[in-house]
N, C-alpha and C positions, 0 to 999 in steps of 0.2 A: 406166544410166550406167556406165562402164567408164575407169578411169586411162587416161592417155596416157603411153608409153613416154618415158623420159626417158635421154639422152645420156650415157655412163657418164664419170664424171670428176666427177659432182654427184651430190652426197651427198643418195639417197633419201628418201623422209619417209613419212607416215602418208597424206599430201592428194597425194605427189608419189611413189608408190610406184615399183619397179625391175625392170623383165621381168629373170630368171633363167629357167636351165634348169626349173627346178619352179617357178615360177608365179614369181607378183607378191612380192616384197621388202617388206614394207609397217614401216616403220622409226618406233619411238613414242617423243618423247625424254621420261621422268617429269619431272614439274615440279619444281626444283629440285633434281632428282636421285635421287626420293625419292618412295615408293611407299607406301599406306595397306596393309593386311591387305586393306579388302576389293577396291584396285586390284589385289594380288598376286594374288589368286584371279581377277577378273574377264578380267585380261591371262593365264592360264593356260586359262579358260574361251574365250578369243577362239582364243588360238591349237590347242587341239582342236578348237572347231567349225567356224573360218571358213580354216584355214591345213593345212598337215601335224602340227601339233604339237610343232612343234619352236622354241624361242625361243632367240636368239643375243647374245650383249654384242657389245658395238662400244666401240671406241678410246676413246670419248667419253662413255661410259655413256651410249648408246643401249640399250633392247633391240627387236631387229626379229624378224619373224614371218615366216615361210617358208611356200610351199607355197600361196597365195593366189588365188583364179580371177577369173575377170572378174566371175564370179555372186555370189560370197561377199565382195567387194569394198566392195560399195555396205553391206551389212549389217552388215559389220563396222566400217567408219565409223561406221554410227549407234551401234552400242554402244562403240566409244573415246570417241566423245563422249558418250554417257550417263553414261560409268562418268569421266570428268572427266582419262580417258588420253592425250587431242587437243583440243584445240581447236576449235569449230566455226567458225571463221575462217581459210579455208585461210592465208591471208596472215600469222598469226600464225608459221608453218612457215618462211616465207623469209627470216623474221630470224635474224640468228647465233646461233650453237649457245650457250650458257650450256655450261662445264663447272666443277662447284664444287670443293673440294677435301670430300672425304667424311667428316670428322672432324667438320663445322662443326656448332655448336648454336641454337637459336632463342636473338637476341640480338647472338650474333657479328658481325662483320663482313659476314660470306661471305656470311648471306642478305639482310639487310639490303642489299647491292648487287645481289644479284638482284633482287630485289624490285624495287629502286627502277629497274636497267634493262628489267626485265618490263613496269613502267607504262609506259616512256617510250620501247617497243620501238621504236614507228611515226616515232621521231626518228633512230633508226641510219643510216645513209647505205644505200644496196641495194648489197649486196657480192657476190663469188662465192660462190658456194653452198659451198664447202670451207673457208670463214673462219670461226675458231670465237675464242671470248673466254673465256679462264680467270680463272676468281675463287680467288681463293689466300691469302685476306686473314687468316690462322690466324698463328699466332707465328713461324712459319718458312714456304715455299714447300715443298708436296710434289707438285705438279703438271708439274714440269720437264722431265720425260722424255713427257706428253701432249703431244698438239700442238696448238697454239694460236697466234693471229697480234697478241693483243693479250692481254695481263695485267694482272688487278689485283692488288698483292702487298705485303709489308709491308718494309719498309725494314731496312735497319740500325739507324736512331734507333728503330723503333718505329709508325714515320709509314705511310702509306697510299703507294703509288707507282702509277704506270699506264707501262705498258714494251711497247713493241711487238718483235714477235718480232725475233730478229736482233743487235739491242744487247742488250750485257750491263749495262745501266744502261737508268733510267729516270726519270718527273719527277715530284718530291713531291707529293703535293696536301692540304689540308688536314681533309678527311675525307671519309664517304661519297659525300655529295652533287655533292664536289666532284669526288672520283674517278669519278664515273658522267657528269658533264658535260666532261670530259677526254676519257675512250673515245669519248662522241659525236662530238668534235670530232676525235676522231683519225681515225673512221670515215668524214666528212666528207671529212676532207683526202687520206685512200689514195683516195678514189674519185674526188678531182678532178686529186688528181697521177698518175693512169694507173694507179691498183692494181686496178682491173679487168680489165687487159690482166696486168698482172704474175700475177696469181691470188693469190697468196700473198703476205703482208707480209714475209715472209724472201727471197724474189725483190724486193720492192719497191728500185727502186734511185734514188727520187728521196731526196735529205736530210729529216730531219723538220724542221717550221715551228720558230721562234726559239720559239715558244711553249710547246714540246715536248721543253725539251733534254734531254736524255739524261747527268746526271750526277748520281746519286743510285744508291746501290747496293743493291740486295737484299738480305731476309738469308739467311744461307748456307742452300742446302735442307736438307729433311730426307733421309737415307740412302734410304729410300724411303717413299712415299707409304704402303705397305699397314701400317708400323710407326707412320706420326706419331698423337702420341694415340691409339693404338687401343684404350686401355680407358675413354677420354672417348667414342671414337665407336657410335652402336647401327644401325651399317649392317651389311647382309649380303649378302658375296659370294655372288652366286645361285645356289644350288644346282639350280635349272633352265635355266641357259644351256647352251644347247645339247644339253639334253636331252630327251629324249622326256617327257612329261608324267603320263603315265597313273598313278605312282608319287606323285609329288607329291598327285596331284590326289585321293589316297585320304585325304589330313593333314585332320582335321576345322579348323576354322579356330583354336581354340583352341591348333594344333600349330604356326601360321603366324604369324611375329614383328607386332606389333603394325604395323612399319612397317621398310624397309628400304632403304637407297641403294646404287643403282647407283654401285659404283668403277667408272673409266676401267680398259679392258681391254688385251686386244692386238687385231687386227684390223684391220677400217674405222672411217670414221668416223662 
């Protein structure tokens, strides 16, 4: 079995990989952001044996693997999916991107709404493959400058909001639950008011439903994302993006953080 080439303008996956000048693109987004010790080592293990060895951050805190063949392709699936780095459901891959804000702690907001949209993925409406949905649900928004076509984020009062790209406002909801059944409904409605044709909810130019008004303000961001709480958060900018591996790959595991989140980068998506 061998990937099928896929049309550039739609953002790669692990099930939906990207012909490049050196192989196959094969793009892994960590679950909720966030990577075990022994994922870190296994997604450094993949990309020496099955790629060039070289792993890349993306826009969105993706990390994608280079250098990939048609042969090393099928093998390397089966161990993402071993190692719990993929999904064995390709169809899981063609729901929108999840990007969290990197501070977040077990409890918080931010995963608790991943969470709750991770179960209730197969309800999202099917969007373009470049639509991505930021959870930002921490004391202030530090995700402002990623890009994203729907928001979940904390209000001024304190309150939960759901804000589609574009408006600078957005509509209360009354907590998690209800903020995760909001985005579905919003996904619903870009897909039946032509946001498949639009591509992008900031092109989208139909008005939103009466349901969805748009008057409730955000609270002010944070200065940047890589400051907000950074001595609450135990992520680690990767010191293997975009590097060759072989230096890494000498740290006994004991040398390797228990566990680490992918921040949203510069790049693709």
């Amino acid at each position: 079995m061998s990937p099928s080439p896929r049309i550039k303008g739609w953002c790669p996956g692990a099930w939906r990989p990207m012909a490049t000048g050196d192989g196959w693109l094969v793009r892994v987004r960590p679950p909720l952001g966030q990577l075990s010790r022994q994922q870190i080592m296994a997604l450094c293990d993949a990309a020496e044996t099955y790629g060039s060895g070289l792993i890349e951050l993306t826009s969105r805190a993706n990390l994608q693997l280079r250098g990939v063949t048609d042969e090393s392709w099928p093998p390397l699936m089966a161990f993402l999916v071993e190692n719990q780095l993929v999904s064995d459901d390709p169809e899981v891959e063609r729901q929108p991107q999840l990007m969290l804000a990197p501070a977040w702690q077990n409890g918080d907001d931010t995963p608790t709404i991943a969470r709750l949209l991770q179960a209730r993925g197969s309800e999202l409406a099917a969007m373009p493959g470049k639509v991505g949905i930021a959870i930002d649900a921490g004391k202030v928004p530090v995700l402002g400058d990623s890009a994203a076509d729907f928001r979940i984020e904390r209000s001024t009062e304190g309150g939960l909001l759901v804000r589609a790209d574009g408006y600078a406002l957005g509509t209360a909801v009354s907590g998690t639950d209800a903020a995760v059944e909001q985005l579905i409904r919003l996904t619903h409605w870009f897909v039946d008011s032509g946001g498949r044709a639009s591509g992008r909810m900031r092109r989208h130019t139909a008005p939103l439903p009466d349901w969805a008004p748009a008057d409730t303000a955000p609270a002010s961001p944070a200065r940047s994302w890589r400051w907000a709480n950074i001595a609450r958060a135990w992520w680690w900018v990767f010191p293997l993006a975009g590097w060759r591996l072989k230096r890494f790959a000498r740290l006994s595991p004991k040398q390797v953080p228990a566990s680490c989140r992918s921040p949203p980068g510069g790049g693709c998506c």
